[in-house]
C-alpha positions in Angstrom: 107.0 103.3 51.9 105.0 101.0 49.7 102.8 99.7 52.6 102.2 103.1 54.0 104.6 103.5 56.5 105.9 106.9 57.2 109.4 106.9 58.0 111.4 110.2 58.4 115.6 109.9 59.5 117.3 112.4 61.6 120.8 111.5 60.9 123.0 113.3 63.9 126.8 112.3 64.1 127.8 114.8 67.4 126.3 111.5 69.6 126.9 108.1 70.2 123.4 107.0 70.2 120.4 106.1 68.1 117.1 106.6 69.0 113.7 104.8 67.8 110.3 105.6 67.8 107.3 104.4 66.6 103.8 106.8 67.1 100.8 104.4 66.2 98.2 107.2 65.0 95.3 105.2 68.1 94.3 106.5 71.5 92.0 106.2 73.7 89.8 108.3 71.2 90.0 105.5 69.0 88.0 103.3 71.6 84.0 102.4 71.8 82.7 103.5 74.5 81.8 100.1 75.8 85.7 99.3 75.7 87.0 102.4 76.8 91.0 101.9 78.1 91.7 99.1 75.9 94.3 101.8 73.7 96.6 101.7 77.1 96.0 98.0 77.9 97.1 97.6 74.9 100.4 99.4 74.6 101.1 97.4 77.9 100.8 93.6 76.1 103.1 95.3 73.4 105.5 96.4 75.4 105.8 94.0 78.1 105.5 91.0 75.5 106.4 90.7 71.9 106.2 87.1 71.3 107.5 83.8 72.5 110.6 84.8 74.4 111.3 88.2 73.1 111.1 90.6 76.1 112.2 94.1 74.7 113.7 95.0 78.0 115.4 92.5 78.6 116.8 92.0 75.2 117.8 96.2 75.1 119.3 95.9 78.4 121.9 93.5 77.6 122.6 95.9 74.6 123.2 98.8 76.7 120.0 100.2 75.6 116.8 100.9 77.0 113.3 101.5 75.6 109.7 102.6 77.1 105.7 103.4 75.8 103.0 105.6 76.6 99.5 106.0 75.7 97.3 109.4 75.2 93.9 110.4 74.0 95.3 111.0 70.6 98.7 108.4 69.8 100.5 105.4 71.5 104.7 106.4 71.0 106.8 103.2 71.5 110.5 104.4 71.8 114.2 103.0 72.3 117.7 103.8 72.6 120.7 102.2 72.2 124.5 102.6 71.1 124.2 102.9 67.4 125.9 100.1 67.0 122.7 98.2 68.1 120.1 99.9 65.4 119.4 97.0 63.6 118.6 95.3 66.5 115.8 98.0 67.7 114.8 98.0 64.0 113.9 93.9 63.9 112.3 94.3 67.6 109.8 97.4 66.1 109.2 95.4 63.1 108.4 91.9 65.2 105.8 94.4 67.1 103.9 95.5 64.0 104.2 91.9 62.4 102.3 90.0 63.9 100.0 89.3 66.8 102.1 87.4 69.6 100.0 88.2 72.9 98.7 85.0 74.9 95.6 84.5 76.7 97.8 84.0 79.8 99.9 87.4 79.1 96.3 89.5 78.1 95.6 88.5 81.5 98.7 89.4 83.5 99.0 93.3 81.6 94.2 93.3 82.2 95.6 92.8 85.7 98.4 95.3 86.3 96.2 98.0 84.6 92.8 97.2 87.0 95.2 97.3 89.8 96.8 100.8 88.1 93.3 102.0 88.2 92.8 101.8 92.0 96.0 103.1 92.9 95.6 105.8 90.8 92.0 106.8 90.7 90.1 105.0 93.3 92.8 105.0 96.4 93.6 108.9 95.6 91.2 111.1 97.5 90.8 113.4 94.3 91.7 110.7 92.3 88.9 110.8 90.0 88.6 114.3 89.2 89.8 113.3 85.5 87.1 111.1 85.3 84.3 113.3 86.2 85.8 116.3 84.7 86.2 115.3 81.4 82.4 113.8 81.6 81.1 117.0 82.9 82.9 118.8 79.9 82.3 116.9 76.8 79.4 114.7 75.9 79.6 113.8 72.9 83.8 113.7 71.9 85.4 110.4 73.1 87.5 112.7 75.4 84.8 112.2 77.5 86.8 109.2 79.1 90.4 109.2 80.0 92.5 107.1 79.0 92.7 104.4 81.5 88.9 103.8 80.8 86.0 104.3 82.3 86.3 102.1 85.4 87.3 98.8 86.0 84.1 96.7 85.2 84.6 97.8 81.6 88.6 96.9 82.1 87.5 93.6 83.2 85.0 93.0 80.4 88.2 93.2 77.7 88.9 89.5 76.2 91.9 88.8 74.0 89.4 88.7 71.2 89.2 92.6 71.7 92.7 93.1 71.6 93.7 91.0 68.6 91.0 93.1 66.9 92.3 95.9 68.4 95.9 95.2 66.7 94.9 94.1 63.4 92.8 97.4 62.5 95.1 100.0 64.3 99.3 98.4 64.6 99.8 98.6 60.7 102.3 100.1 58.5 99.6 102.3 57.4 99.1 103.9 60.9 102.7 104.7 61.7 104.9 106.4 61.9 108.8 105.6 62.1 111.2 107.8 63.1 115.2 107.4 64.1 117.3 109.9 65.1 121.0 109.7 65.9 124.4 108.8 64.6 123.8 106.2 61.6 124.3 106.1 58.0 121.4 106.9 55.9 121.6 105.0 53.0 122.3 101.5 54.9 119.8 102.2 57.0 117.2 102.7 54.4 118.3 99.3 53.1 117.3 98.0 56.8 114.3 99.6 57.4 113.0 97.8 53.6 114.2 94.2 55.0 112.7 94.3 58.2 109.6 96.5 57.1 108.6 96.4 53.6 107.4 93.1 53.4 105.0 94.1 56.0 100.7 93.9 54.9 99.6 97.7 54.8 96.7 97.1 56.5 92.9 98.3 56.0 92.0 101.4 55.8 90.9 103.9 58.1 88.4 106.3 58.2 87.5 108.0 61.3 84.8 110.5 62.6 85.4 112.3 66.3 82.4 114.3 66.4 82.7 117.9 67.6 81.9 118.8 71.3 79.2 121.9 71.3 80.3 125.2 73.2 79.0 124.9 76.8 76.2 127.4 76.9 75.7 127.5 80.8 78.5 127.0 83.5 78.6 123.0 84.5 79.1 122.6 88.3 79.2 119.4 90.4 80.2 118.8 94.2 81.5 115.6 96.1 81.3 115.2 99.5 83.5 112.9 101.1 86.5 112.7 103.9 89.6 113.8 102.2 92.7 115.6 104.0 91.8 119.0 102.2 89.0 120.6 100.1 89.9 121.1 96.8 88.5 122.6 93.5 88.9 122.0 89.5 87.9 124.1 86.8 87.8 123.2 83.2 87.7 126.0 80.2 87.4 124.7 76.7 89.9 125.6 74.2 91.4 125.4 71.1 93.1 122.4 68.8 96.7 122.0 69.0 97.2 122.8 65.5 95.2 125.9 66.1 97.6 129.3 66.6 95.8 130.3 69.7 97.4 127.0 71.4 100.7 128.7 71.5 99.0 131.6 73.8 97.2 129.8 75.7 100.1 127.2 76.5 102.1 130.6 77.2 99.3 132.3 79.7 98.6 129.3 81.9 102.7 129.2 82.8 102.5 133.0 84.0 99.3 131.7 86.4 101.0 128.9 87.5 104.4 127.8 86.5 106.9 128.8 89.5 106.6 130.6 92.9 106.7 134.2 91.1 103.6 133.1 88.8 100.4 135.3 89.5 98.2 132.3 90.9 100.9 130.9 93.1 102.4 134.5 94.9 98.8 135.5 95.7 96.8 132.2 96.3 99.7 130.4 98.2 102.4 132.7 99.3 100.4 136.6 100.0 97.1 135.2 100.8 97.7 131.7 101.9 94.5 130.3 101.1 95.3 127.3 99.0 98.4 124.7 100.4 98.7 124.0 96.4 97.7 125.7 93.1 98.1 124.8 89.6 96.9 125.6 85.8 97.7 123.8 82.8 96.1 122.1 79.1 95.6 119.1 77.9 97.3 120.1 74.6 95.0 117.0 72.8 95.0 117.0 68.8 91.1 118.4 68.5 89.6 121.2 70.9 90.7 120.2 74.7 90.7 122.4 78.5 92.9 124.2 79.9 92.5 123.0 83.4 93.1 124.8 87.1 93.2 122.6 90.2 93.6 123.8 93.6 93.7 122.3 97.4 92.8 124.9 100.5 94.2 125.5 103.3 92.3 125.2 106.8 90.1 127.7 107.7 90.3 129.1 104.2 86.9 128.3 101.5 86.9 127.4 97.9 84.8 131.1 97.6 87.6 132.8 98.9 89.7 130.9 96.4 87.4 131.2 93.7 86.8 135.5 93.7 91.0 135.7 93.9 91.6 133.6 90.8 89.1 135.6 89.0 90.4 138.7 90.2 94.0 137.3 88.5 92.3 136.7 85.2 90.1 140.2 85.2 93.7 141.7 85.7 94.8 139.6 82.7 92.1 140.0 80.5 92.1 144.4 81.1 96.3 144.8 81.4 98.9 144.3 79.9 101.5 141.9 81.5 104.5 144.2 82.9 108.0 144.1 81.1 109.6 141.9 83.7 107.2 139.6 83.8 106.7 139.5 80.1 111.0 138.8 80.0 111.2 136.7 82.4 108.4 134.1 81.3 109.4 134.6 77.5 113.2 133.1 79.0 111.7 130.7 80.8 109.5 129.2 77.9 112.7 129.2 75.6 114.6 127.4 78.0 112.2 124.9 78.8 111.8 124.5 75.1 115.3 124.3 74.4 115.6 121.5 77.3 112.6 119.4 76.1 114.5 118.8 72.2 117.9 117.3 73.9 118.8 114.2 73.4 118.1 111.3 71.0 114.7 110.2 72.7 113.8 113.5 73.1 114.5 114.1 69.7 112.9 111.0 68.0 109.6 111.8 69.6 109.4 115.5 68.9 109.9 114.6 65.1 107.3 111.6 65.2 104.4 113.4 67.0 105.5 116.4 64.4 104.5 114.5 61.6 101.8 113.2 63.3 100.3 117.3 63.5 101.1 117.6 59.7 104.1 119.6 60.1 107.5 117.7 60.9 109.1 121.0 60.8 107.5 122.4 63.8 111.0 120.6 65.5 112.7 123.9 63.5 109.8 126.4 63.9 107.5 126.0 67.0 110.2 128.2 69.4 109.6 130.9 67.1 105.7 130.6 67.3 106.3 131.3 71.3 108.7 133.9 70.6 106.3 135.7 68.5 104.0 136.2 70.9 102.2 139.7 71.7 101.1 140.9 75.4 98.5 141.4 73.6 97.6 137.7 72.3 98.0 136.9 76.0 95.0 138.9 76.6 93.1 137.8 73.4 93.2 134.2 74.9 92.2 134.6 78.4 89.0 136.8 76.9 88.8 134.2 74.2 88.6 130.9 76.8 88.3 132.1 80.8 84.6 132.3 81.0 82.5 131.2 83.7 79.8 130.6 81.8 81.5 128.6 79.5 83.1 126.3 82.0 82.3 123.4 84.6 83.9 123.2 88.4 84.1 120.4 90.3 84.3 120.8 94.2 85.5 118.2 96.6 84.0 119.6 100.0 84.5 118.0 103.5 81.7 115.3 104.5 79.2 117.2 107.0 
């Protein structure tokens, strides 16, 4: 539009519904590191408040719909769905969202609340809880991935006035910065005429330019240990990788659901069910925009060592890295990848957000084409990537061993 707003429609008439989402192109990479977390505080005052008496879920609710947010290092998606029936209405409650700043003093300090108090549950009263936290430090230095995204800690959470946040809206919730997306049964051209009342009168907003400054290779293998009471010993590796956007992702993405996705995956039939050293195994990435980890976690089992656990999964990934996977494997993880695939574009929401978060990588067709960039995939690529990123040397672990 005029003011900068991408919008894209996905008209589909085989449902009932309609779907809207809005991706604001700000996460918690966004941030200074003196106010890390303040790109999820944020979303919370949006989406809990929008204004004097305008409560989205309330107001969705009693229109049959329903609506939700979340935050990651890269975006903040804002989406609902409703009867179509009802778009206008989720149309003039996006558009009151990017209009205006509505947030009082009292409700910036009701959502700074809930998120300190999200904080300890989730980080300080978990026993491994903040593994992310010193993970990601360990790993990056100089990228702002170094934090997660609920901040740093909770000093800095507490440090974050309204006058942050108003700030915070005015350079980053413009038409400029979005991106609009609605997918479901509705007619095109009287929904363009909508989307112009309730959006086109809206200030573009300044202009971005941003700098995320890339993290150097890890030249020598990163290793940290905390000793504490915890009800198991646990370990967490981190291995650098590629972008999203970067062709290797689809590999690597691939790979880490053979180690780990299911009880027939390598890591779990030898680590949990042959060998029974660890009581739970996992590996998976962080699938950020710019270069992120591909990440392993694991909890032991009594009498068992995070050695022990250690020279199996490197055994797994020699095996990897030297063989090719065998047919059966290969068939039955290329299924399972399609049908998860499949799953994860039904529905409206479902929908909505794979198209914005498309356009947010460059390439709204990827809804049509990324299947086919999994399907393409080579035994051999498989063993490119786990040469490519599973190094030791190139890595950090962090070990939680038992207080002595």
């Amino acid at each position: 539009m005029d003011n900068g707003l991408t919008v894209l429609l996905q008209p589909d008439p085989s449902t009932a519904l309609v779907a809207v989402c809005v991706l604001y192109k700000v996460g918690s990479r966004d941030e200074q590191d003196t106010k890390t977390g303040i790109a999820h505080l944020f979303e919370h005052l949006m989406f809990s408040n929008n204004g004097p008496g305008i409560d989205f879920d309330s107001i969705l609710q009693n229109a049959g719909g329903e609506c939700n947010a979340f935050t990651t290092t890269d975006t903040t998606q804002y989406y609902s769905v409703a009867p179509s029936n009802q778009l206008e209405l989720l149309l003039a409650l996006e558009s009151n969202r990017i209009s205006g700043f509505h947030v009082s003093q009292k409700d910036f300090k009701t959502q700074q609340r809930v998120v300190i108090e999200e904080f300890s549950e989730m980080y300080l009263n978990n026993p491994y809880g903040d593994f992310n936290h010193i993970l990601m430090q360990m790993a990056y230095k100089t990228h702002p991935y170094r934090w997660p995204v609920i901040g740093f800690d909770q000093q800095q959470l507490k440090n974050l006035k309204l006058e942050d946040a108003e700030q915070f809206y005015h350079t980053f919730y413009t038409p400029s910065n979005a991106v609009l997306v609605i997918h479901g049964n509705f007619n095109v051209d009287e929904t363009k005429k909508m989307i112009q009342t309730y959006f086109g009168k809206i200030n573009a907003g300044i202009s971005l330019s941003r700098y995320y400054p890339a993290e150097e290779k890890i030249l020598a293998h990163r290793t940290k240990t905390i000793m504490k009471e915890m009800p198991e010993e646990g370990f967490y590796l981190a291995f650098p990788y590629c972008g999203r956007m970067d062709p290797d992702f689809y590999a690597v993405d691939f790979m880490t659901d053979i180690l780990s996705e299911g009880k027939s995956s390598l890591l779990y039939k030898k680590l949990r069910k042959e060998l029974m050293i660890c009581s739970g195994i996992d590996c998976y990435i962080t699938a950020t925009t710019d270069p992120g980890l591909i990440l392993v976690e694991g909890k032991l089992n009594p009498g068992h060592s995070i050695e022990e656990a250690e020279a199996v999964f490197w055994n797994i990934l020699e095996e990897i890295q030297t063989k090719e996977l065998d047919d059966r494997t290969w068939e039955k993880y290329m299924n399972k990848n399609e049908s998860a695939y499949l799953f994860s574009q039904m529905g409206a929401i479902n929908q909505a957000l794979n198209l914005s978060y498309a356009e947010w990588l460059g390439n709204p067709e990827l809804i049509h084409t990324e299947l086919e960039n999994y399907l393409n995939l080579t035994k051999s690529n498989i063993q490119t990537a786990a040469k490519n990123y599973f190094s030791k040397e190139h890595s950090c672990s962090l070990y939680y061993r038992f207080e002595k």
